[in-house]
C-alpha angles and dihedrals in degrees: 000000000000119000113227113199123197110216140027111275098225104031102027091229102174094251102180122188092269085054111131082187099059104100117182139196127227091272091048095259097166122202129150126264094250088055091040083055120033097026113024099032097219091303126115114224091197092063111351096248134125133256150240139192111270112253116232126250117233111245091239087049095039083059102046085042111032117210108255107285091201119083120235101207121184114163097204107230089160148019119205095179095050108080088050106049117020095097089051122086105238100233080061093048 
């Protein structure tokens, strides 16, 4: 089951599960798309993958599977993976 995370993980934008702005990584890393773009450069510096836009729970679904209560917060200071990949499309990492 999907993760959703309700805020962006460096800039703690408020991201709830109806968001167009929350974008993930394959491990559900969850930032928001004006992080994704203008700091992180679509590259996650928890894993070095891309990243999509978050799909949206259905509200049955939403109350049946809350979306996670407990903040993830990660100021990013540094990305590791930056330097390496942002000029290489994700699907090519």
């Amino acid at each position: 089951m999907l993760e959703i995370r309700t805020t962006c993980e460096n800039c703690q934008k408020a991201l709830p599960n109806h968001s167009d702005e929350a974008m993930i990584c394959t491990y559900e890393c969850t930032f928001c798309k004006e992080c994704v773009e203008q700091v992180l450069l679509n590259v996650c510096p928890n894993c070095g993958g891309g990243f999509e836009k978050r799909p949206t729970r259905p509200k049955d679904e939403l109350r049946q599977n809350p979306a996670r209560k407990d903040q993830v917060i990660k100021p990013v200071k540094e990305n590791k993976f930056l330097a390496k990949f942002k000029n290489i499309d994700p699907r090519d990492r």
